[in-house]
N, C-alpha and C positions, 0 to 999 in steps of 0.2 A: 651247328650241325652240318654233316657232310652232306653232298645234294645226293647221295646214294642213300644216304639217312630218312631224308626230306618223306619219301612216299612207303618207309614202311616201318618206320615206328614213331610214335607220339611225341610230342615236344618234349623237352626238358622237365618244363613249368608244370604242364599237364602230367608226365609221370609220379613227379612229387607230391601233386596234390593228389591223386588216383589211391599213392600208396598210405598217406597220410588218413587220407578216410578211410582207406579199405583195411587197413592194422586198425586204426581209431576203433571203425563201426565193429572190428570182432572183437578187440580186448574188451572192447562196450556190451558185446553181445553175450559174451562169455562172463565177465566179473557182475557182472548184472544180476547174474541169477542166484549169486551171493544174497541179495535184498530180500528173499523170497525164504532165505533160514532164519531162525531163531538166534538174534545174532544181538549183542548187548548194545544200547543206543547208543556208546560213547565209541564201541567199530562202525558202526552205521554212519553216524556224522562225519567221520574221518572219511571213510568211503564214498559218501556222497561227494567229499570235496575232490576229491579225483576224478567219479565221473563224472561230475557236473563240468568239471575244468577239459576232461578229454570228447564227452557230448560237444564243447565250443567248439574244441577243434574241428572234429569231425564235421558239425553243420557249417562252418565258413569253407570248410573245404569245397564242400558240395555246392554250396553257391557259387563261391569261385569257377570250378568246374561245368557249373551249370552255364554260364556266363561267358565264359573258353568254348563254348560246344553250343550253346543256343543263342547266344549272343552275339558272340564275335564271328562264332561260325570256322574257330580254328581249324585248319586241315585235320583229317582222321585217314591215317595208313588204307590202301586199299586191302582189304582181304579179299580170298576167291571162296565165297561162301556162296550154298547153295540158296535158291530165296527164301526155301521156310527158314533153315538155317539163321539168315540175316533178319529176320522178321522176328525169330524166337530170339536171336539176342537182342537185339535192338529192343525189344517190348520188357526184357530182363533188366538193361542196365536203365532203362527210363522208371522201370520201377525199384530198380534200386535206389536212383536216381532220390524220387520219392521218398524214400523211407527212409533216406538220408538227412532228408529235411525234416519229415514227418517225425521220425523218432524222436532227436533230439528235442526238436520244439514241442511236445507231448513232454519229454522228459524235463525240460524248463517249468514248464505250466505245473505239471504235476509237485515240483520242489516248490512252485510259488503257493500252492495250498499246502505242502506238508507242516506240521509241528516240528521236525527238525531243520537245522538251521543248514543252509546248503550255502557256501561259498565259493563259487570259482572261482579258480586260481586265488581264494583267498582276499577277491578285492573288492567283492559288495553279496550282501545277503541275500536269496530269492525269494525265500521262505518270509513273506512279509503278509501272506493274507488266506492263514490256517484256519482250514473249513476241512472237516475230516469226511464229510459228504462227498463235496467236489473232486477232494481230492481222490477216494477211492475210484470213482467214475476215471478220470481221465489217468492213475494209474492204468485202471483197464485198459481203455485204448492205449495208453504207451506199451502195455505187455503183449498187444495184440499185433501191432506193429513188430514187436522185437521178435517175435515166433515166425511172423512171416521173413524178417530179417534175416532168422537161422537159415530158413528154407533157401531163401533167395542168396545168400552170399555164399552156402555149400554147394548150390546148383552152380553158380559163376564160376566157383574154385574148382569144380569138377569138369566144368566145360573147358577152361584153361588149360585144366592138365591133359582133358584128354585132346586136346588139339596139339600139345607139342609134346605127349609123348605115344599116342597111338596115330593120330593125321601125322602129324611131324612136318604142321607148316607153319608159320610164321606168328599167330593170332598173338601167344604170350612175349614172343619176342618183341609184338609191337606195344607193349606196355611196361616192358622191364628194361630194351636197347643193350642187354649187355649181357644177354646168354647165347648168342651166339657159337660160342666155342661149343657151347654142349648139348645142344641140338641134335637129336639121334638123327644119325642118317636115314632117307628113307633107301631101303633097299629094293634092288628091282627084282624083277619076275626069277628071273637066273639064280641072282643071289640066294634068294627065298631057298629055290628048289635045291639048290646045293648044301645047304645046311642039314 
């Protein structure tokens, strides 16, 4: 990384992992709600083998990350955020953070009571101890989770865009490293008035 790089966007490592959850957690958030129709048990099984297999990813991502950022204590880009600002994101990606963890491992638990048969990636079964009790309960909390999930990762997405396309400063830049080229300009007072 160039040392111009160094202070204002994220590592390599860390952007990969960021995107790999942050796709993961919505394709998860989105195909999800597929479980919830009237859907024949032999798409069901099939489908569980996907999220269960993109749930793994998603939850090592986050640990990983978690581990880069609370652990190791990897640098993080200065932004010039105001302090609620820094306060209101900061308290957002620690609970995203959270629910990164929390989903998935609710959504483990909850395959390890179902009747159908859940296989990540296809290489051991979870579903080994179906209790149709247990599991409706801790479906709940996984579905309780994933609602706040919706909330939380369209508030994130909204907060990104609207920082590099109405602020027009650097916050997405420091998560992506390679949109620079198209970065609205911010215009000044003059320009404004001339248009």
């Amino acid at each position: 990384m160039k040392q111009t790089e160094q202070n204002t966007v994220y590592s390599r490592s860390y952007r990969l992992f960021h995107w790999a959850m942050g796709l993961g957690f919505a394709a998860l958030l989105i195909a999800g709600q597929q479980f919830n129709l009237n859907l024949s048990e032999a798409y069901k099984i099939s489908g569980l083998q996907y999220h269960s297999s993109l749930g793994l990813v998603v939850l090592l991502s986050a640990v990983i990350l978690l581990v880069k950022r609370f652990l190791r204590g990897d640098p993080r880009p200065a932004v010039n955020l105001q302090p609620l600002q820094k306060l209101a994101a900061n308290s957002a990606q620690i609970s995203l953070y959270f629910l990164a963890v929390y989903v998935p491992v609710t959504g483990l638990i909850t395959a390890m009571y179902s009747h159908l048969p859940t296989k990540p990636f296809g290489l051991f079964n979870l579903s080994f101890m179906a209790n149709e009790q247990l599991f409706s309960q801790i479906r709940t909390a996984h579905e309780l989770g994933t609602f706040a999930a919706i909330f939380l990762v369209s508030a994130h997405i909204a907060a990104a865009l609207h920082h590099h396309f109405i602020k027009k400063d650097a916050v997405l830049i420091a998560m992506t490293g390679n949109l620079k080229r198209i970065v609205p300009k911010r215009l000044t007072a003059a320009q404004r008035s001339s248009d």
